[in-house]
N, C-alpha and C positions, 0 to 999 in steps of 0.2 A: 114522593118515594125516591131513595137515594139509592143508586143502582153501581155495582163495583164489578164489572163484566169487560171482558176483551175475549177476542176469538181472532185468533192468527194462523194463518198459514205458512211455512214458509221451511225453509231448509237446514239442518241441523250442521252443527260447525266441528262439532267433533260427536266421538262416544260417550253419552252420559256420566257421569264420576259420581259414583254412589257412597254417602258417609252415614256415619250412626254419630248422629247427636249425642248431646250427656244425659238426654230423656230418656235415652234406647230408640228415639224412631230415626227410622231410615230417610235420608233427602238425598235426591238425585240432581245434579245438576247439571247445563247445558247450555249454551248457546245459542240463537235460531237466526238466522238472516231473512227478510223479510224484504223483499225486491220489490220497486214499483218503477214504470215508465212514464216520461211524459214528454211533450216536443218541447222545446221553446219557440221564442219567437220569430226564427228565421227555419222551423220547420225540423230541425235535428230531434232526431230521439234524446233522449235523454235517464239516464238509467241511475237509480238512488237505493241506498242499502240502509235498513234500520236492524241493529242488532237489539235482539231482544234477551236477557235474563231469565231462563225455566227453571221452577221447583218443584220437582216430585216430591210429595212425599208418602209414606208408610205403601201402601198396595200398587200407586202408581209409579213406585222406584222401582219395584220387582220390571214393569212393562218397560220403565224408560230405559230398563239395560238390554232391554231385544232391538234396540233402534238401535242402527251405526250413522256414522258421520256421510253428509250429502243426502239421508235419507229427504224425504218432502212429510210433513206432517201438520194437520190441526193441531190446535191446544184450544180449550175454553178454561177459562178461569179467571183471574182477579188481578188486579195489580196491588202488592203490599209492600209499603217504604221499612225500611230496619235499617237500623245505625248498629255499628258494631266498630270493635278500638282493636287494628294488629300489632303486633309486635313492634311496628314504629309509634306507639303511641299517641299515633294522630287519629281522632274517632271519624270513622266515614260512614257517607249514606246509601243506602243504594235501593232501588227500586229492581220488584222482579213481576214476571208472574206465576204466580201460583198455582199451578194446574189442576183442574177440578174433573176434566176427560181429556183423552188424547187420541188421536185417529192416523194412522198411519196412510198417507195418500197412496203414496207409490212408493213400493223397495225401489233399491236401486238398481239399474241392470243389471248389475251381476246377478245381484238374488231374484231377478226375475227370468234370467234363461237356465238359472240352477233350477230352478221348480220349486225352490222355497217358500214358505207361507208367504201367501203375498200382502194378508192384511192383518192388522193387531190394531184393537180396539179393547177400549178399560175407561171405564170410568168410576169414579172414588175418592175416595179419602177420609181423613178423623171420622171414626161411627158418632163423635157426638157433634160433627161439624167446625169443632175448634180447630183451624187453621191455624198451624205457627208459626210467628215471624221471627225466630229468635237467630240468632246468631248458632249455626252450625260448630 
C-alpha cells in the first residue's frame, strides 16, 4: 500500500494569500517553518529550520484566512510535485503540501489576552476528493 501523508507542526511566516484559479476554486497559500533541535558533538545546541509550501484549497481557504503570521498550527495532508513556466520562461518545479485538515495550536499572545477564539479547526476539501495540482 502506497501512502502520501505528512503532518506538520510548526509556525506560519506570513498571512495566507488567497487566489481564484481559472477553475473558480479558491487556493490559499503560505509558508510554515518547521524548527527542530539537536547537539552536536561537542554538546552545543544546535537549531535547523525547514520551510515548508501550504495549499488550501476551496473550504479550507475560507479558515486559512483566520490564521495570521507567527500563528503555531498542524497541517495533515500530502505532498504534490507541479511544474508550472513564469513569465521568464523557464518551466520550474515545486513541491507543496496540500492540506487535507488544519488545527490551530496556539493564537498568538496577542489574540490570546484579547479573549479572541482561541481555536479553529476544518477539515475538507474536493467533495469528490480530486486534489489539484495545477498551476494557480
Amino acid at each position: 500500500m502506497k501512502k502520501n501523508r505528512i503532518e506538520i507542526a510548526g509556525v506560519l511566516a506570513a498571512k495566507p494569500v488567497v487566489r481564484l484559479m481559472p477553475s473558480g476554486m479558491r487556493v490559499a497559500n503560505v509558508r510554515l517553518a518547521e524548527d527542530y533541535f539537536h547537539r552536536d558533538k561537542d554538546g552545543k545546541l544546535i537549531s535547523h529550520t525547514n520551510w515548508h509550501s501550504l495549499a488550501f484549497y476551496d473550504e479550507l481557504s475560507s479558515v486559512a484566512t483566520t490564521y495570521e503570521k507567527g500563528e503555531n498550527v498542524f497541517v495533515e495532508g500530502s505532498i504534490e510535485q507541479r511544474k508550472f513556466t513564469p513569465k521568464d520562461g523557464r518551466e520550474r518545479t515545486i513541491h507543496e503540501v496540500v492540506v487535507r485538515s488544519c488545527h490551530l495550536i496556539a493564537p498568538p499572545r496577542s489574540r490570546r489576552l484579547t479573549g479572541e477564539q482561541d481555536f479553529a479547526t476544518s477539515e475538507g476539501g474536493p467533495a469528490d476528493g480530486n486534489w489539484p495540482v495545477t498551476a494557480a
